[in-house]
C-alpha positions as CSV (number, residue, x, y, z in Angstrom):
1,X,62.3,51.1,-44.4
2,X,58.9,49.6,-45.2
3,X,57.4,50.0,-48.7
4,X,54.0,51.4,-48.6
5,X,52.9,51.3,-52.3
6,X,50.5,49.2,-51.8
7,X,48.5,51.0,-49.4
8,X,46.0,53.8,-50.5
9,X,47.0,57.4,-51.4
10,X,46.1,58.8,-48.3
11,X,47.8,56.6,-46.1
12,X,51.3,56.4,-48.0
13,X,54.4,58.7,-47.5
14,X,53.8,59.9,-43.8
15,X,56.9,60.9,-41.7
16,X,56.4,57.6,-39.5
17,X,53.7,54.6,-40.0
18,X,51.2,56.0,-37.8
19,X,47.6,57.2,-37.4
20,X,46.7,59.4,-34.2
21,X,43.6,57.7,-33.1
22,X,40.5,59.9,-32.4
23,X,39.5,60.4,-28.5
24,X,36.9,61.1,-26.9
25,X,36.8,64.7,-26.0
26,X,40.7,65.0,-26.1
27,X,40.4,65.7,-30.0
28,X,40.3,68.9,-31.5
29,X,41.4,70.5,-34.4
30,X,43.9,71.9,-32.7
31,X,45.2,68.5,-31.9
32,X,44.8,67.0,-35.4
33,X,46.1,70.0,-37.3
34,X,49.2,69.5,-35.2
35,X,49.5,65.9,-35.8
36,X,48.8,66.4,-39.7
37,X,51.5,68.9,-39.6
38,X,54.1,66.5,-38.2
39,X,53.3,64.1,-41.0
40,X,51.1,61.2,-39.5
41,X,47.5,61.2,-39.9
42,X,45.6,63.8,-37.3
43,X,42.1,62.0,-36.3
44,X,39.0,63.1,-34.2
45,X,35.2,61.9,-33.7
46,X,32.4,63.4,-35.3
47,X,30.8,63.6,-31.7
48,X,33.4,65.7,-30.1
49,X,32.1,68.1,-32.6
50,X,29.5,69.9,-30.4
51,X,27.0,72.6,-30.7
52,X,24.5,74.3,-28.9
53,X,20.8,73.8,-29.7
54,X,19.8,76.3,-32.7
55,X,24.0,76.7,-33.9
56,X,24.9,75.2,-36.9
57,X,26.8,72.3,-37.1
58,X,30.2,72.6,-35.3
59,X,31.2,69.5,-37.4
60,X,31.1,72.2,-40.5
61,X,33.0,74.4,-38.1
62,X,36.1,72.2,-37.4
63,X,36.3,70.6,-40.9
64,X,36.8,73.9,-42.3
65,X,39.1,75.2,-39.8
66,X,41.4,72.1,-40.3
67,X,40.9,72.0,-43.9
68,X,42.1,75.5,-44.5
69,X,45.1,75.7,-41.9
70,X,46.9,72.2,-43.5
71,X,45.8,74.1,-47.1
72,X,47.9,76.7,-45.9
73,X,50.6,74.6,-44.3
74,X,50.9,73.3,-47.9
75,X,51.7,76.4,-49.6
76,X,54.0,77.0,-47.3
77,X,55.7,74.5,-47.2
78,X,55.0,72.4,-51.1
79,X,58.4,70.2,-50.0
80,X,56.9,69.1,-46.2
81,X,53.1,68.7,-46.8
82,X,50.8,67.6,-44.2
83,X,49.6,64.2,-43.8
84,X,46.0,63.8,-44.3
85,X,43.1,64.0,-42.2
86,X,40.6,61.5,-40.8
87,X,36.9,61.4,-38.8
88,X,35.7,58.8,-37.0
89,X,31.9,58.2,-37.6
90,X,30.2,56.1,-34.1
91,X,27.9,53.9,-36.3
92,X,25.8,52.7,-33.1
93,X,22.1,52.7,-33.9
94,X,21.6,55.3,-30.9
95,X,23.5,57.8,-32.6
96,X,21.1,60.2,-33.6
97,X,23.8,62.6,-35.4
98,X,25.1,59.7,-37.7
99,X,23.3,60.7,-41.0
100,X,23.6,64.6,-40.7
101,X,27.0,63.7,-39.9
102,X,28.0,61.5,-42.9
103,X,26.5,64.2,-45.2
104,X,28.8,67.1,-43.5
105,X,31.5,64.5,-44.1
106,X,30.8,63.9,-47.1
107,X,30.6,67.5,-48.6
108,X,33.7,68.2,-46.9
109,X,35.5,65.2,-49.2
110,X,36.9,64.1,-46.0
111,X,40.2,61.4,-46.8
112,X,39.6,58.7,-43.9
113,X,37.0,57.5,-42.6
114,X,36.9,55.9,-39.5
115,X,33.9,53.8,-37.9
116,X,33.5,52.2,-34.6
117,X,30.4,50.2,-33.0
118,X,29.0,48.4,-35.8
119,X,30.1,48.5,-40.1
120,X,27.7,49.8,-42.4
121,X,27.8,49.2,-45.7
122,X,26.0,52.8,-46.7
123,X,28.6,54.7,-44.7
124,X,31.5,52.9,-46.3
125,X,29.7,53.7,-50.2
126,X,29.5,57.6,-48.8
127,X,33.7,57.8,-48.3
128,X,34.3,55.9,-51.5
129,X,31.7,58.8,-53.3
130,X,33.6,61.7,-52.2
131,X,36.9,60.1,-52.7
132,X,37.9,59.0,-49.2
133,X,38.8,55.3,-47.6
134,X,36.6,53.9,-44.8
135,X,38.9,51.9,-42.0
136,X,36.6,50.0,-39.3
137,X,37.7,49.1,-36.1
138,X,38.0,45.7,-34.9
139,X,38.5,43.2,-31.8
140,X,38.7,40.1,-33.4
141,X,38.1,38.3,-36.4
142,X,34.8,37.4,-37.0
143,X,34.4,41.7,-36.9
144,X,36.7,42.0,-39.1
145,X,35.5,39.6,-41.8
146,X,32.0,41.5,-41.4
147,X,33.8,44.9,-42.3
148,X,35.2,44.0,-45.3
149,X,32.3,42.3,-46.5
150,X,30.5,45.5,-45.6
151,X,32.8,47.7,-47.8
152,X,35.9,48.6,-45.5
153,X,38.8,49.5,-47.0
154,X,40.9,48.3,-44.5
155,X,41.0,47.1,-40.6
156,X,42.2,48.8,-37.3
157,X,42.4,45.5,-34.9
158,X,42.1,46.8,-31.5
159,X,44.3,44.0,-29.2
160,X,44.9,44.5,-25.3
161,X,46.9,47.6,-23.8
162,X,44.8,49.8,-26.0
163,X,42.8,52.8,-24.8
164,X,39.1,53.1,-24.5
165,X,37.1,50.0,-25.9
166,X,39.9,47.9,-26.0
167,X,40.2,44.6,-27.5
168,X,41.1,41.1,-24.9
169,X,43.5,39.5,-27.6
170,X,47.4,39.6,-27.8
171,X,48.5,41.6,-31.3
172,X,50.2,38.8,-32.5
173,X,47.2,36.2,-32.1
174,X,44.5,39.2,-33.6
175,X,46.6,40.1,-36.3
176,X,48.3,37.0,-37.7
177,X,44.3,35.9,-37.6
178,X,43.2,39.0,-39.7
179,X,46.8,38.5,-41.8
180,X,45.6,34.6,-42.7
181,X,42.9,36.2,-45.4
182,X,43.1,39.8,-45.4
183,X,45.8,41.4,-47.3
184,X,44.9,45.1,-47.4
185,X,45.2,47.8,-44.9
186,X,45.6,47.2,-41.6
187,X,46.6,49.1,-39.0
188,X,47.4,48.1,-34.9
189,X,46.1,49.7,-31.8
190,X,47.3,48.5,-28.2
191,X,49.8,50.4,-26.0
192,X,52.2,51.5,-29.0
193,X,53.4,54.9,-27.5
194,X,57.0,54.8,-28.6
195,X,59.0,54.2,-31.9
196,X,59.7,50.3,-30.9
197,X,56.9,49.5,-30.5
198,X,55.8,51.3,-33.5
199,X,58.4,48.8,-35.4
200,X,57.0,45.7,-33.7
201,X,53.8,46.6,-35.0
202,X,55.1,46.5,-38.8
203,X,57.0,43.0,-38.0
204,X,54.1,41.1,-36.6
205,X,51.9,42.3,-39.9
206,X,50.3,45.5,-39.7
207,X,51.0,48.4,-42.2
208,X,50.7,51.5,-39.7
209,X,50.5,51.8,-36.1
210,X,47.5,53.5,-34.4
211,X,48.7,55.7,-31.4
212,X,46.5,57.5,-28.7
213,X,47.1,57.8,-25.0
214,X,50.5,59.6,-25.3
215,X,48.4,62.3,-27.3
216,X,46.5,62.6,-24.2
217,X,49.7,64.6,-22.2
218,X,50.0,67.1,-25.0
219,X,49.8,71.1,-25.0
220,X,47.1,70.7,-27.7
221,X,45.0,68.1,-26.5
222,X,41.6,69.1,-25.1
223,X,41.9,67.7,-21.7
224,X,42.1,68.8,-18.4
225,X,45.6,69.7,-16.8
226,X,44.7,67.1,-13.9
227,X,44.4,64.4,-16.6
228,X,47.5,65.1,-18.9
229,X,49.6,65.2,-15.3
230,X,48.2,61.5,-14.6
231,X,49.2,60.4,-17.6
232,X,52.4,61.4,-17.2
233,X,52.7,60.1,-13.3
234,X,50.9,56.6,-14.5
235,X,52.0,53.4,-16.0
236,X,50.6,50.0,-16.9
237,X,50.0,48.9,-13.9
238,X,47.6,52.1,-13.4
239,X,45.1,51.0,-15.7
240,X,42.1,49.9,-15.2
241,X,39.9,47.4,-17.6
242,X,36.2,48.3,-16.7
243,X,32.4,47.8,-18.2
244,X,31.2,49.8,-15.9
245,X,31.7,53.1,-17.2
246,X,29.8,52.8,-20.7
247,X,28.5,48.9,-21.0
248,X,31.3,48.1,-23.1
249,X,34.6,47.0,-21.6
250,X,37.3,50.0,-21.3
251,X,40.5,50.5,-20.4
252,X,41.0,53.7,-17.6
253,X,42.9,55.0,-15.3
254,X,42.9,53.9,-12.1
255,X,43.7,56.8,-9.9
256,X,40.4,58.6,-11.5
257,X,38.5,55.4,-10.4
258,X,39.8,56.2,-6.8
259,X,39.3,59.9,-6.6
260,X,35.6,58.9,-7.9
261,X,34.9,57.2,-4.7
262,X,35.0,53.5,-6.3
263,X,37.2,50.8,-5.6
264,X,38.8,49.7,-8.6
265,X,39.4,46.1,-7.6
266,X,35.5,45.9,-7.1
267,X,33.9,47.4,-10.0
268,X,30.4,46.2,-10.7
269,X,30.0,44.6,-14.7
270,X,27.9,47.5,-16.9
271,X,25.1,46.9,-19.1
272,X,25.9,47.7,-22.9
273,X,22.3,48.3,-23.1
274,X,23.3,51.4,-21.2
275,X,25.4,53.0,-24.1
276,X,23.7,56.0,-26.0
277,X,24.8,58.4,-28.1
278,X,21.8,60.3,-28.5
279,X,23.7,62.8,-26.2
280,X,26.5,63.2,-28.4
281,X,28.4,60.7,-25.9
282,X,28.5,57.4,-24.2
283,X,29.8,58.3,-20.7
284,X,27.0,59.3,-18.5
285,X,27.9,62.6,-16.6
286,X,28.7,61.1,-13.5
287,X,31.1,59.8,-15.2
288,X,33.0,62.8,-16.8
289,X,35.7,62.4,-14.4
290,X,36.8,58.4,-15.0
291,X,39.6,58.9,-17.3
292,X,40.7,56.3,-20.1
293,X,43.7,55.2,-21.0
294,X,46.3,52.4,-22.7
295,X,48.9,50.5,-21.2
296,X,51.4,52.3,-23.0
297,X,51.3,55.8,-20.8
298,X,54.7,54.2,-19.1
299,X,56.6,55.7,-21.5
300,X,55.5,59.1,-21.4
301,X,57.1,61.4,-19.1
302,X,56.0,65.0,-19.7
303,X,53.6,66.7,-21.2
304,X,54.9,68.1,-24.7
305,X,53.9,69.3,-27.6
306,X,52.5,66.8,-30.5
307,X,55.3,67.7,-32.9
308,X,58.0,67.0,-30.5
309,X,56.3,63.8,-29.1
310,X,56.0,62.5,-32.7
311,X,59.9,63.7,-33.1
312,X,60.5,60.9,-30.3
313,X,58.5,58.1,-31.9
314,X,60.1,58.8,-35.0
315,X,63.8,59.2,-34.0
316,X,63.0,55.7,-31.7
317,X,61.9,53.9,-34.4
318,X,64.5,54.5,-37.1
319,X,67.1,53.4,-33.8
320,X,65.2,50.5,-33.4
321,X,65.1,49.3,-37.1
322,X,69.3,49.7,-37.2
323,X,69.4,48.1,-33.5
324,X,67.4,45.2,-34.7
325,X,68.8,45.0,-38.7
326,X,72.2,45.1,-37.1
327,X,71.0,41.9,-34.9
328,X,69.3,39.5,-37.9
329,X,71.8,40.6,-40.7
C-alpha cells in the first residue's frame, strides 16, 4: 500500500487515504468525532459553529467537545487511536467571524487547517504557531500556485463531480498540472464516494482522497431526513451545476431545485457579488431548501452509519488495489 512518510504528522497512518471534507451545515461534531474514530480525518467549518447573540462562542463549544471525546477514545483504545481533526476557516473578506475565529482555533491547537475563498498568508502563519498544517482549496492552477506562495502546506484541487463549489476541470488534467511543480500534499476532491475511486485518486497523483456527499446519508450527519433519503434515491445524473444559489458555481441536487419551484434546465447565472458571510452563511434563506451534492451519490444506497460507510470504502479499496495489482504484475 502507499507510503505516506513523506506527508505531515497529522495526515500519515489513517485507516484509509482520506479526509471527510467539511459541509455546510451537515457537519457536526457528532459527525467528525465519528469519522475521527474510524481513522480518517473528521472535518467541519468554523461557520456551522453557531451561536445566539450574547452566547459565547459555539466554536469554543464544539472544539472542546471533539477534543475531549477522541482524548478519551485514545485511552481507550492506545492501539486504535483516532485520526486527527480538521476546521475549515471561509477566508472571504465578508466573513465577519474570520479573526475571532482563527484565535479560538488557534488556542485550541487545532491539527488541519483548512481554507476556502481566497489564501491568506496570516492565517496560514497562525496554524504553523500552534503546531497545525494549513491545506487550501483549489480549482485550478494558477490558485494553487498562489497558496503555496501564501504559506499552504499543501493543496485540495477541487475537479468536476465534486460537491458544493466544485471545480470545471477533469482530475487528471488539474492534478497532473498541480503534480508538474508541486510535490507536497495534495489531496483530490470530485465524486470519490467509494474505495476505487479512492485508489484512482492515489494513481493519478494525489496523496489522500477528500470525500463528502456520501457523509451527507449518515445517522450523524446534521441534515434533514428528506435530504439524506435523496441522496440515497439520486445519482449523477441528479445533479445540478448552478450559480444561482450563492454567485459561485455549485453542484446540487436537482430534485430540491424542482420542489423549489425552478426549473433546473433554466436556471438564471448568480452574481458572486451576492455571496456574504456576514450571516455566518452564503445561501440566502430562500434558499435553505436547494440541496448540494457530488456526482458520486450513485453509489450510495442507504443511509448508515459513518463507521460502517467508511468500513465500505476501505474494504473497496484494498479489493481494488489486489484486482488491479493482479492486472499490471
Amino acid at each position: 500500500m502507499p507510503d505516506d512518510s513523506h506527508l505531515p504528522h497529522a495526515l500519515r497512518g489513517l485507516r484509509i487515504p482520506a479526509v471527510a471534507s467539511p459541509m455546510f451545515i451537515v457537519s457536526n461534531p457528532e459527525l467528525v468525532i465519528a469519522q475521527c474514530k474510524a481513522g480518517i480525518v473528521g472535518s467541519f467549518p468554523a461557520l456551522n459553529a453557531r451561536e445566539a447573540e450574547g452566547e459565547p462562542p459555539m466554536l469554543e463549544v464544539w472544539l472542546k467537545q471533539i477534543t475531549e471525546a477522541l482524548d478519551r477514545h485514545n485511552q481507550d483504545n492506545p492501539d486504535r487511536p483516532a485520526a486527527p481533526y480538521a476546521v475549515n476557516q471561509i477566508v472571504h473578506r465578508s466573513n465577519a467571524r474570520l479573526e475571532r475565529d482563527i484565535e479560538i482555533c488557534h488556542r485550541w491547537k487545532v491539527p488541519i487547517w483548512i481554507t476556502s475563498l481566497g489564501a491568506r498568508v496570516e492565517v496560514n502563519q497562525a496554524a504553523h504557531d500552534s503546531g497545525g498544517i494549513a491545506l487550501h482549496d483549489v480549482i485550478n492552477d494558477r490558485f494553487a500556485r498562489k497558496a503555496i506562495e501564501k504559506g499552504a502546506d499543501g493543496l485540495i484541487a477541487v475537479a468536476a463531480g465534486a460537491g458544493g463549489h466544485a471545480g470545471p476541470q477533469s482530475p487528471f488534467a488539474l492534478i497532473r498540472e498541480i503534480r508538474a511543480w508541486f510535490d507536497g500534499p495534495l489531496l483530490l476532491s470530485g465524486a470519490i464516494a467509494t474505495g476505487d475511486a479512492l485508489l484512482a485518486a492515489l494513481a493519478v497523483g494525489a496523496d489522500l482522497g477528500y470525500i463528502g456527499s456520501p457523509f451527507i446519508a449518515t445517522t450523524e450527519a446534521n441534515a434533514v431526513e428528506d435530504y439524506k433519503a435523496m441522496i440515497v434515491a439520486s445519482g449523477a445524473e441528479d445533479i445540478v451545476t448552478s450559480s444561482l444559489f450563492t454567485g459561485v458555481s455549485g453542484n446540487y441536487l436537482r430534485p430540491s431545485i424542482t420542489r423549489a419551484g425552478l426549473d433546473p434546465e433554466a436556471l438564471p447565472e448568480g452574481d458572486v457579488s451576492t455571496m456574504n458571510f456576514k450571516d455566518q452563511g452564503s445561501k440566502p434563506k430562500a434558499w435553505k431548501e436547494i440541496w448540494g451534492a457530488g456526482q458520486g451519490i450513485g453509489a450510495v444506497r442507504e443511509v448508515t452509519g459513518a463507521a460502517d460507510l467508511i468500513a465500505r470504502i476501505e474494504g473497496e479499496y484494498h479489493a481494488a488495489y489486489a484486482r488491479l495489482r493482479a492486472r499490471v504484475e
